[in-house]
Backbone as JSON, one array per atom type, in Angstrom:
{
  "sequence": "XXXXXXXXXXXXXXXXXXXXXXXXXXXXXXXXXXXXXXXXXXXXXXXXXXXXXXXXXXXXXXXXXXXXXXXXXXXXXXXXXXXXXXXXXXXXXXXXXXXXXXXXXXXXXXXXXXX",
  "N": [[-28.87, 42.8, -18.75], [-25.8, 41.46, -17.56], [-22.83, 40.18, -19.12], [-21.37, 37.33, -18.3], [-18.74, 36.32, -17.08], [-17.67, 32.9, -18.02], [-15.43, 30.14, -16.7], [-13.16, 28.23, -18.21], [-12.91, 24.84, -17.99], [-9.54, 23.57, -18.92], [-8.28, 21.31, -18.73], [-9.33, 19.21, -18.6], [-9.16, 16.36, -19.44], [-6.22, 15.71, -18.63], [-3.41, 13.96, -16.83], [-2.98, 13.8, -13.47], [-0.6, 16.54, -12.42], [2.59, 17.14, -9.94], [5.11, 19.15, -10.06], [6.39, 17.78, -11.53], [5.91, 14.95, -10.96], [3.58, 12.53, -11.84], [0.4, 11.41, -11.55], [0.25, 8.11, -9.29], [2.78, 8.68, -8.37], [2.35, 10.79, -6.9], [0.76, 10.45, -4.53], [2.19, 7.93, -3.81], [4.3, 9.7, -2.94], [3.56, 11.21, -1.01], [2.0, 9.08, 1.06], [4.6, 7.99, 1.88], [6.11, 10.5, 3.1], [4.52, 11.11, 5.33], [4.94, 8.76, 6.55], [7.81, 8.76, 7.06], [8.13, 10.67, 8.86], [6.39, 10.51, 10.84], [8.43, 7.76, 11.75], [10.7, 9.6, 12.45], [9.44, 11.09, 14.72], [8.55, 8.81, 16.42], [11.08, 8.02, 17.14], [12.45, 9.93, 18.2], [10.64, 10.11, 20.73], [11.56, 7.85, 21.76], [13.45, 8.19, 22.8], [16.29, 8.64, 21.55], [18.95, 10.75, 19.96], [17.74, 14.23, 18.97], [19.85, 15.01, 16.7], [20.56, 12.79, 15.32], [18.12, 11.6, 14.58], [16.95, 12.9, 13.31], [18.61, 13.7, 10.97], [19.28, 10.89, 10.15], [16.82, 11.05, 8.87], [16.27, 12.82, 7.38], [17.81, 11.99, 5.54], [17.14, 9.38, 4.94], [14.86, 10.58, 3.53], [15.25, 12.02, 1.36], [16.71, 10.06, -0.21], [14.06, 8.27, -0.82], [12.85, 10.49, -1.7], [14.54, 10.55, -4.18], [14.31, 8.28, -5.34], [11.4, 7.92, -5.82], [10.83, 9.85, -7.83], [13.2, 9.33, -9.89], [11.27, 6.53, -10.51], [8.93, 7.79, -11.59], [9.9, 8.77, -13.79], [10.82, 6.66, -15.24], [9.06, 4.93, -15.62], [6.67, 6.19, -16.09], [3.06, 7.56, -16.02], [1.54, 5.18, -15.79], [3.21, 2.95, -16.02], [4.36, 1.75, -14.19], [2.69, 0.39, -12.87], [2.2, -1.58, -15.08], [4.5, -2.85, -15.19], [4.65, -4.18, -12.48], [2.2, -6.11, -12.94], [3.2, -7.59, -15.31], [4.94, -8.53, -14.43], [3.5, -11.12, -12.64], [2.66, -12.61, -14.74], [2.84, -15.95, -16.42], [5.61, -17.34, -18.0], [4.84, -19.75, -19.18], [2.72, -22.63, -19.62], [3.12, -25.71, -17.98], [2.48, -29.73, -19.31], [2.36, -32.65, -18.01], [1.42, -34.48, -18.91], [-0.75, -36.07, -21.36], [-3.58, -36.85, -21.04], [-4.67, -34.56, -19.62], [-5.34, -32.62, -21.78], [-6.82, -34.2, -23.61], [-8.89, -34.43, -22.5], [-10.17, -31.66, -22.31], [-13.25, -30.53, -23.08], [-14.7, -29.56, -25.95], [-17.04, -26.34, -26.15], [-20.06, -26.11, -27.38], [-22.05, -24.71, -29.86], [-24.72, -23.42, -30.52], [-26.25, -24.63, -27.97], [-28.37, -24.79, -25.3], [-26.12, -23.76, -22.42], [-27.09, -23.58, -19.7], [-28.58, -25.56, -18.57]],
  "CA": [[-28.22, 41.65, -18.21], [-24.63, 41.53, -18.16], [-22.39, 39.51, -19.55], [-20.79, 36.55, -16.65], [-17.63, 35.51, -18.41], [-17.35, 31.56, -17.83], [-14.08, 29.81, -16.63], [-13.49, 27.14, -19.16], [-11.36, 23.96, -17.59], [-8.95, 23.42, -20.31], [-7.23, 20.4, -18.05], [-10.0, 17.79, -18.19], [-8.38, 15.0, -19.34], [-4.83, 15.47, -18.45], [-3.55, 13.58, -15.81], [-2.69, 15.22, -12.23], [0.74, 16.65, -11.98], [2.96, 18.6, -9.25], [6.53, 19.46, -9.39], [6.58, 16.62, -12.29], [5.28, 13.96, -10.56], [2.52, 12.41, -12.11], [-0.43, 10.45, -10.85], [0.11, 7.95, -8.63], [3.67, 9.06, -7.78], [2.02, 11.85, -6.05], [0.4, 9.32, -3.66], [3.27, 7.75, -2.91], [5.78, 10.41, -1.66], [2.8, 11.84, 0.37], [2.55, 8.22, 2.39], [6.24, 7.87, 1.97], [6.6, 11.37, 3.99], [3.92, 10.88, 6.45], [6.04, 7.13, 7.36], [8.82, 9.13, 7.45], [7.48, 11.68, 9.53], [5.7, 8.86, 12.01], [9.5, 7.36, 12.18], [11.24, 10.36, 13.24], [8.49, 10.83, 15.86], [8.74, 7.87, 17.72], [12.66, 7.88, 17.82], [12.46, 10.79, 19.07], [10.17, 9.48, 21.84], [12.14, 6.59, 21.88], [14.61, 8.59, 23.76], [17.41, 8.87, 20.26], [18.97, 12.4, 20.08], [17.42, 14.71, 17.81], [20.39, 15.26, 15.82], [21.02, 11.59, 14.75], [16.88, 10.87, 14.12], [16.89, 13.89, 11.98], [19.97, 13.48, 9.81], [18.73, 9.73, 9.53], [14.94, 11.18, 8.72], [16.73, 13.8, 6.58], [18.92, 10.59, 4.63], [15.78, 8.75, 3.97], [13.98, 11.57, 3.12], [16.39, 12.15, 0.5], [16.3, 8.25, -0.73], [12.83, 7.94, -1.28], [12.61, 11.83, -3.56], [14.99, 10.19, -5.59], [13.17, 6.86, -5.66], [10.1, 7.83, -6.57], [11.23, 10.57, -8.79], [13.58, 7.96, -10.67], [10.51, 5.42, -10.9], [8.42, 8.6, -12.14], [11.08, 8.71, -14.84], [11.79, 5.65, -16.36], [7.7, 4.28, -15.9], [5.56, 6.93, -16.46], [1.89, 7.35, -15.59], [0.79, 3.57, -15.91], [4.08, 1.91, -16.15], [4.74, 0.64, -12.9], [1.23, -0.61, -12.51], [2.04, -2.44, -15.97], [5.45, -3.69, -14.8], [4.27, -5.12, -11.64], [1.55, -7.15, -13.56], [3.95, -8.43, -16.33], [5.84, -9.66, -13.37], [3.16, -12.32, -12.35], [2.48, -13.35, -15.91], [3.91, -16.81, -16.46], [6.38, -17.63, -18.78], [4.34, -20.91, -19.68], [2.24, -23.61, -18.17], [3.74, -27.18, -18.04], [1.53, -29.92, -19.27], [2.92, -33.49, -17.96], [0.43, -35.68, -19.46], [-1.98, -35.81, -22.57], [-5.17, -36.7, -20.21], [-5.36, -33.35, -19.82], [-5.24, -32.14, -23.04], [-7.35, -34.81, -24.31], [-10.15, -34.28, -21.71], [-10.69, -30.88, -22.95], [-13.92, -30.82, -24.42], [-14.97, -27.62, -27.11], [-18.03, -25.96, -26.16], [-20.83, -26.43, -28.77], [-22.59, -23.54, -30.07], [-26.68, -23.93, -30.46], [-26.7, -25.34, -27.01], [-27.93, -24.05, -24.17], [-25.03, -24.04, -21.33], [-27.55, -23.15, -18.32], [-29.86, -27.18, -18.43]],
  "C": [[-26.74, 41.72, -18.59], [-24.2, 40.63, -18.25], [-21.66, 38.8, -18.17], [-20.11, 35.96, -17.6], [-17.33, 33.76, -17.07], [-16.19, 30.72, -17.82], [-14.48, 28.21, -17.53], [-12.24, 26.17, -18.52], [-10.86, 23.41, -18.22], [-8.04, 21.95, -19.83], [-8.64, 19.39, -17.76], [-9.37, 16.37, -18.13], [-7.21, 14.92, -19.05], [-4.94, 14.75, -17.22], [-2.94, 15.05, -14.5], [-0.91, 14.96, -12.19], [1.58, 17.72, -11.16], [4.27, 18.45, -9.22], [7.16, 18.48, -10.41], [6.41, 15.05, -12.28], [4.24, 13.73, -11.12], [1.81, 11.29, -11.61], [-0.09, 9.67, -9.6], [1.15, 7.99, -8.08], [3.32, 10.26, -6.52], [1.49, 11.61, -4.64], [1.47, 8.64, -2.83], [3.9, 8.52, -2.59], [4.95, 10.89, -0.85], [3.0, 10.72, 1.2], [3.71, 7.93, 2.71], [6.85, 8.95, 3.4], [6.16, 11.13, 5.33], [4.69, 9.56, 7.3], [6.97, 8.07, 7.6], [8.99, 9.96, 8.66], [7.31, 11.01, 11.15], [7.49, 8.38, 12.54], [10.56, 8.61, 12.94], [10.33, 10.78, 14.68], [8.87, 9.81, 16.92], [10.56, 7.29, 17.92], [13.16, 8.82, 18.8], [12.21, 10.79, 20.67], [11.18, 8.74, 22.39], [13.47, 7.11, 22.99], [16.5, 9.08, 22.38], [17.9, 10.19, 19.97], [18.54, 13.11, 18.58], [18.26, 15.14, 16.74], [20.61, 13.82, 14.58], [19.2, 11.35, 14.36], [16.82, 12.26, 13.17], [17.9, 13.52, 10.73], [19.09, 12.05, 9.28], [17.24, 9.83, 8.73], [15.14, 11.99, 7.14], [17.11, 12.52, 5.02], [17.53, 10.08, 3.96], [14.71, 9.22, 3.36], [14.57, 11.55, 1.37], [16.21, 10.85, -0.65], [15.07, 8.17, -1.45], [12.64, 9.24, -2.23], [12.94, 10.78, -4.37], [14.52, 8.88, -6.1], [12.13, 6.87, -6.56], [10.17, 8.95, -7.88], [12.07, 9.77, -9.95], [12.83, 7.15, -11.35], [9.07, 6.34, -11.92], [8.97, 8.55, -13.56], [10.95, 7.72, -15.88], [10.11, 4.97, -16.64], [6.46, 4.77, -16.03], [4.59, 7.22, -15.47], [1.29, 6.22, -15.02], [1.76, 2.76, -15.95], [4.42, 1.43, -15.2], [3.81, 0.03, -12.3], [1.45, -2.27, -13.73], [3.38, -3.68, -15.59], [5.28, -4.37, -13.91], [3.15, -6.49, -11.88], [2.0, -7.94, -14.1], [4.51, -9.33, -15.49], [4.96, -10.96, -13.11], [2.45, -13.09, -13.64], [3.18, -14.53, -15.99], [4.37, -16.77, -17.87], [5.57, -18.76, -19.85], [4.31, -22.25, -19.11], [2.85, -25.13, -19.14], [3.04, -27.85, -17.6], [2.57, -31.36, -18.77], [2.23, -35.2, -18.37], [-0.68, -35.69, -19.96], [-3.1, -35.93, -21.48], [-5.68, -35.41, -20.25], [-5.84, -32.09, -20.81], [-6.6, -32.51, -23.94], [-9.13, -34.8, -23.69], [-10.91, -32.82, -21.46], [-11.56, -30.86, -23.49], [-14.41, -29.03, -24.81], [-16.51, -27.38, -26.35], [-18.84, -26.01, -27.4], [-21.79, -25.47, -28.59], [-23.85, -24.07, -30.76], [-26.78, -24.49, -29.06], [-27.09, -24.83, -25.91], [-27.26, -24.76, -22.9], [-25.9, -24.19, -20.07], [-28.12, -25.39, -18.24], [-28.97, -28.04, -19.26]]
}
């Protein structure tokens, strides 16, 4: 019997990265391109000369690398999932009258909640 040498995948847990993009940056510049892609298309159609829907396709092409490459940058893996959350965190809820404070009641433990 001979020996069957076994590839060992040494990249389980890392996340996915190409070109330095990681995770879900990689996601976005793909739909980013494909829109972009889609928009030079139908200007084209649209009758717009192909030098001016290119250059402009080219420009925003351009824009969005450095966008998402930038936001790659400064927020990581998970940080722009975390920053967009923090965002709808409030600051702090405003109470304008004890009633509601006072009509709080504690849950009481031995009881059952269901009857």
């Amino acid at each position: 019997m001979a020996n069957k040498p076994y590839t060992i995948n040494k990249g389980v847990n890392r996340p996915i990265s190409f070109k330095g993009l990681q995770a879900q940056y990689i996601l976005y510049l793909g739909i980013g391109l494909v829109v972009l892609l889609l928009l030079f298309a139908i200007s084209y159609v649209m009758g717009i000369s192909f030098w001016i829907s290119g250059v402009a396709s080219g420009f925003l092409g351009f824009l969005f690398f450095e966008t998402v490459y930038k936001l790659n940058r400064r927020y990581g893996m998970h940080g722009l999932k975390k920053h967009m959350a923090q965002r709808k965190v409030p600051y702090g809820l405003k109470v304008r009258d004890r009633g509601f404070v006072r009509n709080l009641k504690q849950k009481e433990h031995g009881q059952d909640q269901g009857s």
